[in-house]
C-alpha positions as CSV (number, residue, x, y, z in Angstrom):
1,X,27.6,16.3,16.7
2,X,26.7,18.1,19.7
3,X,28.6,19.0,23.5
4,X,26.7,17.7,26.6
5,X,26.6,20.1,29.4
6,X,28.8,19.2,32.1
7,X,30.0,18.9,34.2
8,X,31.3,15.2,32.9
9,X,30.1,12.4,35.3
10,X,33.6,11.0,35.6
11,X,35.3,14.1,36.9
12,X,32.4,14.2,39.5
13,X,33.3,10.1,40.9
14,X,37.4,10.9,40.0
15,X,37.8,14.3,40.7
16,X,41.7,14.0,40.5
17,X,41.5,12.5,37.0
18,X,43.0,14.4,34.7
19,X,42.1,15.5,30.5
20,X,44.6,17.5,29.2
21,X,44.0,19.0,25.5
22,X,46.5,21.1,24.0
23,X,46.9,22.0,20.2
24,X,50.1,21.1,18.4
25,X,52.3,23.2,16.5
26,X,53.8,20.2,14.5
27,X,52.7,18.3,11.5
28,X,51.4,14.6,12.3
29,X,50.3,12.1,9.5
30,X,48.6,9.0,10.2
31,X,49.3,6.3,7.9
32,X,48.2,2.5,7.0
33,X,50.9,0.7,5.1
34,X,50.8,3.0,2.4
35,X,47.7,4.5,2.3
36,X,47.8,8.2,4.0
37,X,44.4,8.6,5.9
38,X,45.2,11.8,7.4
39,X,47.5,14.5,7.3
40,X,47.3,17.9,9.5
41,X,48.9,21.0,11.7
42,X,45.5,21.5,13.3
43,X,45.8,18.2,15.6
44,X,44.7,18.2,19.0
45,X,46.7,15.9,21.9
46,X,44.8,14.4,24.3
47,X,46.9,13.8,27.5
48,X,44.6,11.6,30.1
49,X,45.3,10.2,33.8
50,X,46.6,6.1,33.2
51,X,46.9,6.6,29.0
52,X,49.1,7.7,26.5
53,X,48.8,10.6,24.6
54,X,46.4,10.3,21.9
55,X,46.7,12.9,18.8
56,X,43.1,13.7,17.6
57,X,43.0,15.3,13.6
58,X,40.4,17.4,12.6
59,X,38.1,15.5,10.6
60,X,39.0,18.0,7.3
61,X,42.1,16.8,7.6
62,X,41.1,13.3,7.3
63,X,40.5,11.1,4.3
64,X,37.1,10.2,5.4
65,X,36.7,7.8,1.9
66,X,39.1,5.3,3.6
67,X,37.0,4.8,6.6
68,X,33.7,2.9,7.1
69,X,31.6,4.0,10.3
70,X,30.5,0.7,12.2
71,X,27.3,0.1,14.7
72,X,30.0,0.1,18.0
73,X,29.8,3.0,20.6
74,X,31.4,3.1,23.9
75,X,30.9,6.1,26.6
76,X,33.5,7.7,28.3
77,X,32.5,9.3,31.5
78,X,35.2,12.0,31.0
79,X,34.7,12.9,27.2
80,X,31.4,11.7,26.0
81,X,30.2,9.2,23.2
82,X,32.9,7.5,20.6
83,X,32.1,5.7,17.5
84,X,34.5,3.5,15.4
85,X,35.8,3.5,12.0
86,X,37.1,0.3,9.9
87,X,39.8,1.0,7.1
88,X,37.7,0.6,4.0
89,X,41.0,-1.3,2.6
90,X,41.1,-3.9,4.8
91,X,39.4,-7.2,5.6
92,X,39.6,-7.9,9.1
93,X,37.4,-5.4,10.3
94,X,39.3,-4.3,13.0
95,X,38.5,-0.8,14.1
96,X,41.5,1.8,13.4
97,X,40.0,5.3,14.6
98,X,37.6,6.4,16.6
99,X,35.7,10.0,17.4
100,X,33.3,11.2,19.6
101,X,30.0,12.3,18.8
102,X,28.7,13.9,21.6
103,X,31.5,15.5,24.1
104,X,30.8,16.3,27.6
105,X,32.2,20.7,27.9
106,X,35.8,19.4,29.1
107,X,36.5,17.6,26.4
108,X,35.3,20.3,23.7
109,X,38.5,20.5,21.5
110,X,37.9,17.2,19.9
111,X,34.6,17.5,19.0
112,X,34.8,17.2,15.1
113,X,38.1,15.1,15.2
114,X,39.3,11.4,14.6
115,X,42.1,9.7,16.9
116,X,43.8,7.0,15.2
117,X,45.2,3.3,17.6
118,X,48.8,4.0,17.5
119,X,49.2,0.5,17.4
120,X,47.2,-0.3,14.2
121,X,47.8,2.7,12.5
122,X,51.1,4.4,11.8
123,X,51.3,8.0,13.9
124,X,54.3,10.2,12.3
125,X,55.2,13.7,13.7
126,X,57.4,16.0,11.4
127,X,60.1,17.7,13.3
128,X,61.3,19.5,10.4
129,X,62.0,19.0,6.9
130,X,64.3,16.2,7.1
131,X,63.6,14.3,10.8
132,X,60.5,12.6,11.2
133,X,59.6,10.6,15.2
134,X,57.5,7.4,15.1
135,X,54.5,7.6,17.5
């Protein structure tokens, strides 16, 4: 993977668009029915202008084994190039993650992570030992 120079064409047509990228403290597992495809403390949230946020895991963290790359890619003007990943489990190859494989400079901090749909895939942050919040 590499990081384009910037700065990234869509901040230069939407300047007042906004890509927030913090690091979270907490624990977040993403989960498919049963299978656990990724667990982590190292996640990444991605807060953009119009979306919600979007937790990215680093892509140790992940259980690469249950995910097949497909051919799709889309561009962002804001972060750079994503590619998709089917769940090697299931049959209707519909895509459950995505990452990006070239990032434009503001959008560094997920280079070398996978974001999960939140409505395909189950997104769990632990609060503590004994409360869990559904994402």
């Amino acid at each position: 993977m590499k990081t384009n120079k910037g700065p990234a064409p869509g901040f230069i047509d939407q300047p007042s668009h906004a890509v927030r990228i913090t690091a979270s403290d907490q624990r977040w597992t993403a989960q498919l029915g049963e299978l656990v495809l990724a667990t982590s403390t190292r996640t990444q949230v991605l807060k953009e202008t119009g979306y919600e946020p979007v937790i990215y895991f680093p892509v140790e963290d992940v259980s690469m084994s249950h995910l097949i790359g497909t051919e799709d890619r889309t561009t962002c003007p804001f972060k750079g190039e994503a590619h998709y990943y089917v769940s090697a489990a299931s049959i209707d190859g519909q895509s459950i993650a995505w990452s990006y494989d070239a990032v434009f400079k503001e959008s560094a901090r997920i280079k070398g992570h996978v974001a999960f749909y939140s409505d395909r895939v189950e997104l769990r942050q632990e609060l503590s030992s004994n409360s869990r919040v559904g994402y």
